[in-house]
Structure formats: C-alpha cells, structure tokens
C-alpha positions as CSV (number, residue, x, y, z in Angstrom):
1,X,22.7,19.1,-19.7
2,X,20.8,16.9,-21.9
3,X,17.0,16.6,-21.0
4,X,15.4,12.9,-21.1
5,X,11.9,13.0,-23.3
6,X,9.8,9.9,-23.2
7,X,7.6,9.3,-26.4
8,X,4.8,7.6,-26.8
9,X,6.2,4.9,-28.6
10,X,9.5,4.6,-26.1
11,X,6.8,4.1,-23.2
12,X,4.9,1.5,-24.9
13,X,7.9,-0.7,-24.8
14,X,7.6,-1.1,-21.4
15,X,4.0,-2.6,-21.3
16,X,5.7,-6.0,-20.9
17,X,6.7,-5.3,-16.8
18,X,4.9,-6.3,-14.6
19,X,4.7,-9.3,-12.0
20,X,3.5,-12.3,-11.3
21,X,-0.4,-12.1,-11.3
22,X,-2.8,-14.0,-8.4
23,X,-6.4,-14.4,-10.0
24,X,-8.7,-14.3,-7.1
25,X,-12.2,-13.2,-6.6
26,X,-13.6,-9.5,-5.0
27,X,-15.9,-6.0,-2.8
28,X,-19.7,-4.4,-1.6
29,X,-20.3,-0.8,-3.9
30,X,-20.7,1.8,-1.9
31,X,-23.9,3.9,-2.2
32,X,-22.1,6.8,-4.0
33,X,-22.7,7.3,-8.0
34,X,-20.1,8.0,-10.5
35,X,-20.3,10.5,-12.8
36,X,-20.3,9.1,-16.1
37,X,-17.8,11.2,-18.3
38,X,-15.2,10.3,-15.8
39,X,-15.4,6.2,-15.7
40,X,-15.6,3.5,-18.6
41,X,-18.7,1.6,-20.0
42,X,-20.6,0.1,-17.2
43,X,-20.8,-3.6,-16.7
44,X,-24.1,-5.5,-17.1
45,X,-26.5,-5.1,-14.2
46,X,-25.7,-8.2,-11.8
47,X,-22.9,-9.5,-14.1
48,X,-19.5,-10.0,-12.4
49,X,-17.1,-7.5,-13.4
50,X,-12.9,-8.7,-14.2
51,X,-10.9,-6.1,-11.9
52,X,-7.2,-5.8,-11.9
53,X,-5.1,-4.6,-8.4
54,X,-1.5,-3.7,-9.0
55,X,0.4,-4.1,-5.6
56,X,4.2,-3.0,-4.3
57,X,6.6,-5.9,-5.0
58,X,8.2,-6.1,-2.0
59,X,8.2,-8.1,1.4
60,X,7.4,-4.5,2.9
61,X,4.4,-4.5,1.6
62,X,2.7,-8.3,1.0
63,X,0.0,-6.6,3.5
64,X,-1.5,-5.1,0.3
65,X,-2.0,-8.5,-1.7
66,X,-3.3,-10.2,1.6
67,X,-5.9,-7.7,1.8
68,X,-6.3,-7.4,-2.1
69,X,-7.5,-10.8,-1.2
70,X,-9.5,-10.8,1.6
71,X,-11.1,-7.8,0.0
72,X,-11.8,-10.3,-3.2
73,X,-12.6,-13.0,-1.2
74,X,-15.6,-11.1,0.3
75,X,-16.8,-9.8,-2.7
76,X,-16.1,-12.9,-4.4
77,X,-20.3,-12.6,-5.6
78,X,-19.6,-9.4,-7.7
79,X,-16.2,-9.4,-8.9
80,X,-13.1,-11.6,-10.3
81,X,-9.7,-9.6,-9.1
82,X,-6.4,-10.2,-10.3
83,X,-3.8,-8.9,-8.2
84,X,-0.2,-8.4,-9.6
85,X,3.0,-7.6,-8.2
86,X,4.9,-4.7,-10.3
87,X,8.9,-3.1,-9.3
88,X,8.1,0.0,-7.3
89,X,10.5,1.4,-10.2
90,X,8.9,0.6,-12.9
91,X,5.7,1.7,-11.8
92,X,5.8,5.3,-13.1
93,X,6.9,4.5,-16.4
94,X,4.1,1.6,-16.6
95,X,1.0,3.9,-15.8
96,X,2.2,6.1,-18.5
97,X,2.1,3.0,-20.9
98,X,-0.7,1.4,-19.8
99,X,-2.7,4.4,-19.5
100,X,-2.1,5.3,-23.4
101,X,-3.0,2.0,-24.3
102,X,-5.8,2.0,-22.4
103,X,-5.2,-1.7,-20.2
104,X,-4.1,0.8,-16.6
105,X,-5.1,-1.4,-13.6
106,X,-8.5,-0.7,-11.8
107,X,-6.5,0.4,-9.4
108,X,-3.0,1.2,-8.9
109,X,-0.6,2.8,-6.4
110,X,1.8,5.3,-6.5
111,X,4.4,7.5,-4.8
112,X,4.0,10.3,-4.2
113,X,7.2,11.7,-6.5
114,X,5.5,10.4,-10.2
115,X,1.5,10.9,-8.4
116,X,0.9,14.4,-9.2
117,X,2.2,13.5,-12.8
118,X,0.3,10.8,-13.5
119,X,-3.3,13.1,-12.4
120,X,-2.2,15.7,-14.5
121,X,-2.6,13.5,-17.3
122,X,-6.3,12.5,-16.6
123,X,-5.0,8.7,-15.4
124,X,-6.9,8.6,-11.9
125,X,-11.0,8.7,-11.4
126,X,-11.9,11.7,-9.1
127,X,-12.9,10.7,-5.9
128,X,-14.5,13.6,-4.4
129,X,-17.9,12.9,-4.9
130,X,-17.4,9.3,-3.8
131,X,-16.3,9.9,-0.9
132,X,-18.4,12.0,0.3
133,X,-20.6,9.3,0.7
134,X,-18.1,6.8,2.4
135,X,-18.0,8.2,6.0
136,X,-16.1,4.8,6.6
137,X,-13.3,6.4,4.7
138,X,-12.7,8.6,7.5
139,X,-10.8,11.1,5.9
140,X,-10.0,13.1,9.7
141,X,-8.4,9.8,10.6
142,X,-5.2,10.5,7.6
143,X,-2.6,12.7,8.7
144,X,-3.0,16.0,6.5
145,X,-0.1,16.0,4.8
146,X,-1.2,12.5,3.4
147,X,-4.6,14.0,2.1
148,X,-2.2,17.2,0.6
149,X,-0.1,14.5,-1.0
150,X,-3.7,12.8,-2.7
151,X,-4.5,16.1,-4.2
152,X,-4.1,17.9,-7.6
153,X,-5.1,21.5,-7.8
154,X,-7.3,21.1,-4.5
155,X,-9.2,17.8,-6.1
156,X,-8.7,14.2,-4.3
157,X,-7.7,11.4,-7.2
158,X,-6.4,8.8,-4.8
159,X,-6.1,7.5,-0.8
160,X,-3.0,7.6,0.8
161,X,-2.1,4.2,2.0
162,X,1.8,5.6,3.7
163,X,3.4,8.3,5.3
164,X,6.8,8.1,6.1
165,X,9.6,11.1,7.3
166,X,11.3,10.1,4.4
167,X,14.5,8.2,4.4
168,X,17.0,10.7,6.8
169,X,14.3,10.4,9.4
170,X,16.2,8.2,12.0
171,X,19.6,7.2,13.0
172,X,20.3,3.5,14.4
173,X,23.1,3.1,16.6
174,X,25.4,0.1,17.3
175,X,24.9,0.2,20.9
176,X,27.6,-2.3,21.6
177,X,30.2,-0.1,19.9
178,X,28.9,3.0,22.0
179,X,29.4,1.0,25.3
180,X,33.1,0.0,24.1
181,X,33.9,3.5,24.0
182,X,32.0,4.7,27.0
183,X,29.7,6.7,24.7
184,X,26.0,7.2,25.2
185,X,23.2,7.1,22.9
186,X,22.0,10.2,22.4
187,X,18.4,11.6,22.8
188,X,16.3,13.0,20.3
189,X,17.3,16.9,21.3
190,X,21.3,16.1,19.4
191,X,22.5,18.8,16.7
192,X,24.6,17.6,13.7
193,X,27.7,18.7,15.1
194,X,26.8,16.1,18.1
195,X,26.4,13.5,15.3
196,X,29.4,14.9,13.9
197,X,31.6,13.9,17.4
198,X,29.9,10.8,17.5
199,X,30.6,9.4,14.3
200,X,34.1,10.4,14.6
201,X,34.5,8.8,17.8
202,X,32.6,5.5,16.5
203,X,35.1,5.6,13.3
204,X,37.9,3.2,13.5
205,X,39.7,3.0,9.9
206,X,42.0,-0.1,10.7
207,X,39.0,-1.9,11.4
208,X,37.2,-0.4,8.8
209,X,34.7,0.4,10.7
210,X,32.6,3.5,9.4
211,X,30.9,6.3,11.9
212,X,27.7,6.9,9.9
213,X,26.8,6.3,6.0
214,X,25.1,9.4,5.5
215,X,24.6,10.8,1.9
216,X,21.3,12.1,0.7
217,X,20.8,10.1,-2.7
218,X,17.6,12.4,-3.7
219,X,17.4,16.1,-3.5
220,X,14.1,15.4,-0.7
221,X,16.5,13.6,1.3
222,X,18.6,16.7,1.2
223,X,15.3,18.7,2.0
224,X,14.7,17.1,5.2
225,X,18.3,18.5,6.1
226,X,17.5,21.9,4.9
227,X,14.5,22.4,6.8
228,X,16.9,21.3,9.8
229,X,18.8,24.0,9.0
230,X,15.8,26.7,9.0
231,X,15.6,26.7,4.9
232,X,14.1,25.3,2.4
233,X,15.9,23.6,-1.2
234,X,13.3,25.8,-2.6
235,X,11.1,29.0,-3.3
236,X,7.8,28.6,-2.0
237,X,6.1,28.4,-5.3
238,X,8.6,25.8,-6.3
239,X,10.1,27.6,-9.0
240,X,13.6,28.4,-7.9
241,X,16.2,26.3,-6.5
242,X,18.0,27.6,-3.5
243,X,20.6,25.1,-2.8
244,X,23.9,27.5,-3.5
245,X,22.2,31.2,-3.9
246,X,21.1,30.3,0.2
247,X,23.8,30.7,3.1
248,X,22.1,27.9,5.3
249,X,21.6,25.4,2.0
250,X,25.3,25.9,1.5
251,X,26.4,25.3,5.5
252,X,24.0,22.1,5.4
253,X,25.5,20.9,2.1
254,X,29.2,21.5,3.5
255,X,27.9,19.3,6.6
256,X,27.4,16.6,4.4
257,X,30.5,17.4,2.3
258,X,32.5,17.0,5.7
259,X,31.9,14.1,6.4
260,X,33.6,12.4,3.8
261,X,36.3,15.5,2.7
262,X,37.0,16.8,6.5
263,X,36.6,14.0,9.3
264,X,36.7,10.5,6.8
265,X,33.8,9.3,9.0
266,X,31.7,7.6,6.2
267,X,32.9,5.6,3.1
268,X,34.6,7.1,-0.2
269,X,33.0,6.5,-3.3
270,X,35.4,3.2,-3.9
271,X,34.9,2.3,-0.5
272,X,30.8,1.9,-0.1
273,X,30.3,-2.1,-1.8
274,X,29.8,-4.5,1.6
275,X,29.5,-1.5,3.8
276,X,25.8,-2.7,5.9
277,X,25.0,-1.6,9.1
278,X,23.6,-4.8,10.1
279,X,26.6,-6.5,9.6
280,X,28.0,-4.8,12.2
281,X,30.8,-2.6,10.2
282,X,29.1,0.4,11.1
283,X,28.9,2.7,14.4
284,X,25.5,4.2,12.8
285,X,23.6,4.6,10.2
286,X,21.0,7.1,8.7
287,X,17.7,5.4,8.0
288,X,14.3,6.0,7.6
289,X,11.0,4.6,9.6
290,X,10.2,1.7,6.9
291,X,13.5,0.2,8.4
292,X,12.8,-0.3,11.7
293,X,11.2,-3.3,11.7
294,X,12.8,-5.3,9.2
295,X,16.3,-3.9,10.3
296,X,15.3,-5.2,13.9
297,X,14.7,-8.6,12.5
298,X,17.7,-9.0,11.0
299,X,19.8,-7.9,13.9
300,X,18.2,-9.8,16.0
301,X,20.7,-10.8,18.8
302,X,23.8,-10.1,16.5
303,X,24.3,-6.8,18.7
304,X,22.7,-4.5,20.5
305,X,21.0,-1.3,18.6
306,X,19.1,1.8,19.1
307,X,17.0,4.5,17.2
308,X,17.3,8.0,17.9
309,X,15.5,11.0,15.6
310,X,17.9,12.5,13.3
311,X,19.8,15.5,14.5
312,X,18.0,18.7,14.7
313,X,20.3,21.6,12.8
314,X,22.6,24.2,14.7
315,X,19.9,26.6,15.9
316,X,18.1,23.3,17.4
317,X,15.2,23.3,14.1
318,X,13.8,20.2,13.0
319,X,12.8,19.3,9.6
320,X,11.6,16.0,7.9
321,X,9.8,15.2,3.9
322,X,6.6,13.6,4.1
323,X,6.7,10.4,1.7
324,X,2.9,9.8,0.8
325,X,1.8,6.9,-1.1
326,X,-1.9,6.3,-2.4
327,X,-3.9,4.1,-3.9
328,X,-6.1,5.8,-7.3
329,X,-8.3,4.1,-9.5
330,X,-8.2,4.3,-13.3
331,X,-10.4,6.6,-14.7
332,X,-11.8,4.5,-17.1
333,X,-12.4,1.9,-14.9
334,X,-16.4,-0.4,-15.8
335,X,-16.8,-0.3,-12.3
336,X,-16.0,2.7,-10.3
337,X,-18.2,2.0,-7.1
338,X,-16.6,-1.2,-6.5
339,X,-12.8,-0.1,-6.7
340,X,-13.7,3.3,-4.5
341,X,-14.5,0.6,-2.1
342,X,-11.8,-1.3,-2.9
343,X,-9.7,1.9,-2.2
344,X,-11.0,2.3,1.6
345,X,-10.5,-1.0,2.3
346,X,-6.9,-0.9,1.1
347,X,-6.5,1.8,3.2
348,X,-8.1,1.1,6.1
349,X,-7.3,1.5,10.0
350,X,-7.3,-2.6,9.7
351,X,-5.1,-2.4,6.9
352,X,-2.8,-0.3,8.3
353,X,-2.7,-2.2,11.9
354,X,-1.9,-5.8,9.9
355,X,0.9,-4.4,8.4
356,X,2.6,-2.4,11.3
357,X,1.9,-5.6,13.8
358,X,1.1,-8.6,12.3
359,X,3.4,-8.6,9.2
360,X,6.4,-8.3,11.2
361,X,8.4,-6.6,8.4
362,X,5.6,-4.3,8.1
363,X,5.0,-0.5,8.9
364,X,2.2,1.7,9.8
365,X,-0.3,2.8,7.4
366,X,-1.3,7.1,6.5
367,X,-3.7,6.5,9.0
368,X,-3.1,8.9,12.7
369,X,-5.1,6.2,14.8
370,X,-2.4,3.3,13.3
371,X,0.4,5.3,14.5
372,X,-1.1,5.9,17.7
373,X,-1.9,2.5,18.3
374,X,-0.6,1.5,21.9
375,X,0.3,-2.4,21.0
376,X,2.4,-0.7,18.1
377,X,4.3,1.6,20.7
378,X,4.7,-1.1,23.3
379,X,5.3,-4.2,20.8
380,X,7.5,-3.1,18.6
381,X,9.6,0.8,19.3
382,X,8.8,3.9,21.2
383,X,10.8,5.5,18.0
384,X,6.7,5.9,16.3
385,X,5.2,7.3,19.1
386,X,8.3,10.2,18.4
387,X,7.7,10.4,14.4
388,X,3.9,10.7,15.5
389,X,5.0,13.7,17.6
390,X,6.8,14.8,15.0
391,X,4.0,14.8,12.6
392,X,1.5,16.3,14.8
393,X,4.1,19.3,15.4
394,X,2.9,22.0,12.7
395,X,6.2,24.1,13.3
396,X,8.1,21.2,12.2
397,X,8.1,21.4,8.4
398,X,7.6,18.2,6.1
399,X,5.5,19.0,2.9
400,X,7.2,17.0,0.1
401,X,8.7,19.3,-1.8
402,X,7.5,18.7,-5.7
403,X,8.3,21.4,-8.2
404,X,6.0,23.5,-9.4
405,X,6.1,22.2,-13.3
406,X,5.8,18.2,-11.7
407,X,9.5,17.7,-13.4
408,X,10.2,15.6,-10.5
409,X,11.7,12.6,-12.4
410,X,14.1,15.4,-14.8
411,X,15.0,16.9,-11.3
412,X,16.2,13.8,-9.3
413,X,18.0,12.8,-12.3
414,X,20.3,16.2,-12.6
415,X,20.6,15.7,-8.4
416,X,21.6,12.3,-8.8
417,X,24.1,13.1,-11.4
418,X,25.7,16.1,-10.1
419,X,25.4,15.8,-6.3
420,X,27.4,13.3,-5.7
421,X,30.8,14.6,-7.4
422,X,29.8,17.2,-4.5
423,X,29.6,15.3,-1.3
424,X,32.2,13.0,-2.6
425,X,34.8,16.0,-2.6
426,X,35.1,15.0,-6.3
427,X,35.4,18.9,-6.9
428,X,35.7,22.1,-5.1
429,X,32.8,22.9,-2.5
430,X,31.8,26.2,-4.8
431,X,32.2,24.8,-8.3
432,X,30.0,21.5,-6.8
433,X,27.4,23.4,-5.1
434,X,26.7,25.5,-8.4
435,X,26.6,22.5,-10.8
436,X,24.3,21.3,-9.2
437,X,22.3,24.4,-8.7
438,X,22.7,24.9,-12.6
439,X,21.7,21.5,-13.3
440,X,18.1,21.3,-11.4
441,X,17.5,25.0,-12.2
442,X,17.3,23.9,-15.9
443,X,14.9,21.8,-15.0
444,X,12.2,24.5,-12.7
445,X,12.9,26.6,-15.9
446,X,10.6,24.5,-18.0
447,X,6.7,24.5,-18.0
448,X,4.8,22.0,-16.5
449,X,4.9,18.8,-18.4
C-alpha cells in the first residue's frame, strides 16, 4: 500500500484554514520563569503583548472561547488575545504549517492521536518547570491517564482539557421500543452476546428499523473492544499489530463482522445514509460520553431513552481508550508566563464545571473533581458517575493505544481503508482480517517519524 508523505511545501498550502477570529483582550503571569532557549524574544517590560488562542470549532466546545474570554477580559491590562475557531480536522495538519512558518498560535489544542507528533517536533513549550510553581494547576486533581496522555518521553508539553472512554463507551437505548417488545434495559454487567439478542430482537427490517449501528471507524475504537475481550490490538511496546495473529482479536473482530454478515441487525454499507438514532429508526446505538448531553437535547420528548455502559466481553472483562485532549503552548511564544497561565485557566475545575453544567451541550472537563461533581450526577445522568468508576478501576484497561513510531495518522488511514471491506462482509473473514493486519503492520514497520 502506498504510504502518504507530507512535504514541507504540501503543508504550507494549508496555512489559509482556520476560523473566524474574536479580538479580545487577556491573563496575571504566574511567578514561575521560563527558560530562555525554549520561548521567543521577550516582549518589552510593561508593554502589552498580541496573543493568539486557537479553540475547537464546534458547539461542544464554545466553553473554551467563553473562557478564552473571560480569561482576556481579566487580563485585559497585559495582553490583546485573539481567539479563533479552527476544524478539529484540520488542526493537525495546521500546527505542522504554522509551526514551519513560524506564525503557530500562543496556544493551541490538540488530540491526543496527532499530540505526541506534534512534541516530537519541538512545537510545544515544556511546562515542567512552570508548573511547578502553579500549585493552582493541581495536577492530583487530572485523572492519570490524562497527565500520561500530556507527556512525551516522561516530559509534560501540554494540560489536558478532556478525557473521554472514547467513542464505543456507551450504548443508548430506545426505551419505547424495549417496552413494545417487553424487553428490559439492561444493566451495566451485559456481555456482547446479550447485546447481540437484543439488537436482534429490537431489529425489524419491514420497518427498517436497525438493532444497533455498531462499527468501529478507528482501529482505538476497535481497541476498546479488544481489551473487552482480555487483549490488546497490540504488543506492549507498540510495535506489532495483533489483530489476526491473536485468537481473542479475531473472535472480537468476527463479533463485529456478525452483526452485519450473520444476524443483519445493523445497516449494509448502501443502507447507512438517514440511519440516526434520534430519529427514532434505531432500537440502539453505540456512542460515546461527549453525546450524552447533546443527544438528550435533541430527543427531548420524541421518545423515551436510556444509557447503559457498553457490554463487557465473554469472560465478563471490561475495556475502554482514553481520548485525552490538551491545551500546549507554542514554544516560541514572547510571552510564556502569561499563556502557562492561560493554560490552567483553560483547564481549570471552573472550566470544566461550565461546560459539563452550564453549557447544556457541554461535557466534563480531564479534571476527577468535575466528574465527581454531585449537581453533574443529579442534573444531568448517573451514566458519569459509572465512566468515573470506570476510570478509577486500575484493572480496567484504557491507555490510548499510540504506536510506538507516532505513525498514528498512516495507521488510521490503512484501518480506515481496509477494515471496513472486513466488517462489511465485503470479503472472507480470513482474507479481511489479514489485509488489514498486512496493511497497519507496514505502517509499525517504519521508524518514528
């Protein structure tokens, strides 16, 4: 298979993305000095300094620009922000640009599939030192896999602003179609073959109704399923892929592949355009914990609905992938106290609480004391008080799992373009299972980019 390179000149082009930008004005330095080799020509003692905040554009997360202002508006004696809004998608491409032409944004977020990438290259300012001075960053309060997910080679270059079980993490039920039936919802102790008699039960082809929509897009997704199944899509030093050389990958990738090839209880490949759980054409659906919320909002009263964890595997294991999302700031930045504080504040147990109560569309923050926050788990769904349990379960696996070389974009790409063929029963289950093991072991071949 033919391997993408990106040169300079190819990422340059897209230095015109973006978003719209809001010029407003920003935040109080923390004591803590920066050393100077890692940050850009200071600005002029008492001088105002020009500061640039890149935010997600999405509804989801408008909690970042509010507090991007409020930070600004409050330090509105030492800095001028602009905050702009740039495509999630477009992001990883863009600090690669930016960064080479030397205009990357004071500070920027990132997820954690392109972050470790992006700190290899020397993009991000090294916050150790800083925050070692910043008690009020309370670094104990972020759950560890967030702080794992902020590191390169054991040193911090960002905050984590998100943690999520990543997007197989729940599964919402039509409760209305349940009670038709005289099925119940299950509880969070199911298997996969339970959600395997439910969805068949909940299908009703002449209706077109589906049971479930499952299909993991992203080999992490398929992770989450793995570590269900007692496994992992990987060696430990992420080097080898184990997806058809290991008997429990295989029986979790022919659960998937059943679904669609054995019981028809989720849509064919021609068969997926309209197909939306909130429109009620759907006994379940797979989702993750950024969903719950929103999804709630725009069910409203149509019918009711109900979040259960997903299925544990056949011996009763659970597994989930911790998304992580942080907040760096550019290396080269002229003022490197002001966007470490900038970066707490962002990330802060107020932050967090706006957006999982106040926002309404929002979600909680990396923060352990957000998630635990009783008007979140009485106002909105006891469903976070059981992802919290989940995440303060060690035995319950959920590091993200990047490859060892950082090749994270090269190895979605061969999943997304040989998996599905797979799942889809668009070939055998053997000669599926090892194109795609062929495909992504190309890619763990190759030395760290």
């Amino acid at each position: 298979m033919q391997k993408q390179r990106m040169t300079r000149r190819s990422l340059l082009k897209w230095m015109g993305a973006g978003a719209a930008t809001i010029a407003v004005a920003a935040c109080a330095p923390p004591p803590a000095s920066a050393p100077a080799a890692q940050s850009g020509a200071a600005a002029p003692a008492g001088a105002k300094v020009e500061l640039t905040l890149a935010t997600f554009d999405d509804p989801l997360h408008d909690w970042q620009r509010e507090f991007g202002k409020r930070w600004a508006e409050q330090n509105a004696d030492k800095a001028n922000v602009s905050i702009e809004k740039v495509v999630y998608a477009e992001m990883p491409k863009l600090q690669l640009a930016r960064s080479a032409s030397g205009t990357l944004w004071d500070v920027v977020f990132s997820g954690i599939k392109w972050y470790p990438y992006s700190a290899s290259k020397g993009m991000f300012l090294q916050l150790d030192d800083f925050i070692a001075s910043r008690p009020d960053a309370k670094l104990d309060d972020f759950f560890p896999a967030t702080l794992s997910g902020a590191k390169l080679d054991g040193k911090l270059f960002g905050l984590p602003y998100e943690i999520h079980p990543g997007n197989p993490a729940l599964v919402i039920f039509n409760v209305d179609m349940l009670d038709a039936k005289g099925l119940k919802m299950p509880t969070d102790d199911w298997v996969v073959n339970d959600y395997i008699d439910l969805a068949t039960k909940l299908n009703d082809p002449e209706k077109k109704i589906y049971g479930t929509n499952y299909l993991p897009g992203n080999y992490y997704d398929f992770e989450s399923l793995a570590r269900a199944f007692g496994t992992d899509i990987m060696d430990p030093e992420r080097k080898q892929l184990l997806f058809a050389t290991d008997d429990k990958n295989k029986a979790a990738a022919q659960f998937i592949t059943d679904l669609r090839v054995k019981y028809k209880v989720a849509p064919a490949r021609t068969e997926t355009t309209g197909v939306d759980f909130t429109a009620g054409v759907m006994g379940s659906a797979v989702v993750g914990t950024t969903q719950v919320n929103g999804m709630h909002k725009t069910i409203a009263e149509k019918f009711k609905h109900d979040w259960v964890l997903f299925p544990k595997g056949p011996e009763g294991k659970r597994g989930y992938t911790a998304f992580t999302s942080n907040f760096s700031a550019s290396a080269k930045t002229k003022a490197p106290e002001l966007v470490v504080d900038m970066l707490v504040y962002l990330t802060s147990e107020e932050a967090g609480n706006w957006s999982a109560l106040e926002q309404g569309t929002g979600q909680p923050n990396a923060r352990k004391s957000v998630w635990g926050n009783e008007k979140l788990l009485k106002e909105r769904h006891p469903i976070f008080k059981r992802v919290l349990d989940m995440f303060n379960t060690p035995e319950i696996p959920g590091p993200f799992p990047m490859p060892y070389n950082l090749r994270f974009a090269e190895l979605q790409d061969n999943w997304a373009n040989t998996s599905p063929d797979l799942f889809y029963g668009d070939v055998g289950f053997e000669e599926g299972l090892q194109k795609v093991q062929d495909a992504m072991q190309e890619i763990l071949d190759l030395p760290r980019a």
